[in-house]
N, C-alpha and C positions, 0 to 999 in steps of 0.2 A: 561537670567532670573535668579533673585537669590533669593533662599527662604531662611526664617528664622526661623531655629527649625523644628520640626518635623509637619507635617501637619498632619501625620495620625491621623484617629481618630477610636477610637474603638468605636460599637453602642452595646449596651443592646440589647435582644430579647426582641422586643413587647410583652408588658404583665399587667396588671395589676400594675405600683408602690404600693409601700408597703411602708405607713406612719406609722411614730412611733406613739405608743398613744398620745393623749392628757393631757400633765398631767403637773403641774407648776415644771419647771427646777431647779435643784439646781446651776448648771452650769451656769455664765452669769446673774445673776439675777442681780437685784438692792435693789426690797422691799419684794415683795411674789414670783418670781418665773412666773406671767403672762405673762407677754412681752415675757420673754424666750421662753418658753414652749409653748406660738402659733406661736413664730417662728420660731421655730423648726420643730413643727407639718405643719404649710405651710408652709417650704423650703424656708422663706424668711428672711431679712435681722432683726433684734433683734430693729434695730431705726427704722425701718418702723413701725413696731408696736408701740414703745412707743410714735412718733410722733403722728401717728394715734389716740390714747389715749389725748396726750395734746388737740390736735384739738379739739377734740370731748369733751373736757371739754371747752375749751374757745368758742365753739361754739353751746352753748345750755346749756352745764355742763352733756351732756350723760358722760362722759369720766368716771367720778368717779363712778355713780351705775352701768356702764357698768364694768371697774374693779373690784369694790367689787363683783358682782354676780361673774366672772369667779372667783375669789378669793373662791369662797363660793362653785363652782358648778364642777371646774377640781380641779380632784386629784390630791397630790403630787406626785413626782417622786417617787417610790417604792411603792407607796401604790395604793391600788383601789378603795377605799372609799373617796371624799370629805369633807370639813367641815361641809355643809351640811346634808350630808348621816348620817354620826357618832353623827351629833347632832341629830335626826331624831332617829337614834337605840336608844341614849341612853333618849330620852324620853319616847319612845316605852317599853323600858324594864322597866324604872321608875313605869310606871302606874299598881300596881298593877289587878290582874284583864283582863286585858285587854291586853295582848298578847296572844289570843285565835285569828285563823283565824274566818272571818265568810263566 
C-alpha cells in the first residue's frame, strides 16, 4: 500500500467558529467591495457570490437592489458605520431642533 503525502490531519476543538465581521472588502473587490466581503464573511469562494448576483439580476433584476442595499447597509472595512448609518446621523444632526431624545 503506498500513500501520498501526509494524511494526518489535525482537528480544531469543537467550539463555536468565529466569523469575521461583515463589512465590504478592500481586498479582492471589483466595484464596492460586496461580493468580497460576503465571501469572506461565509467562507465561500468570491464568484459564487458574484455569479449569484448576475443570476439574480437576469432572473427577475433582484441582483441590482439587492447589491445597492448591501452597498448602503454593510460597512466598510475599518469602519462600523455604513452609508446608510452616516447618511442618517448627518441628517439627524442637520435638523436643528430636533436632536432631543423623546
Amino acid at each position: 500500500m503506498t500513500t501520498f503525502g501526509d494524511t494526518t490531519q489535525t482537528q480544531t476543538p469543537a467550539g463555536p467558529s468565529v466569523r469575521p465581521p461583515l463589512r465590504r472588502a478592500y481586498q479582492g473587490r471589483l466595484l464596492a467591495g460586496v461580493c468580497a466581503g460576503l465571501a469572506d464573511y461565509l467562507a465561500i469562494d468570491v464568484t459564487l457570490i458574484r455569479v449569484g448576483f448576475v443570476v439574480l439580476t437576469f432572473l427577475g433584476g433582484a441582483g441590482v437592489p439587492a447589491y445597492l442595499a448591501c452597498l448602503l447597509l454593510i460597512p466598510e472595512e475599518g469602519t462600523d458605520q455604513s452609508i446608510a448609518g452616516s447618511l442618517l446621523d448627518s441628517v439627524r444632526l442637520s435638523r436643528p431642533g430636533r436632536n432631543h431624545a423623546h
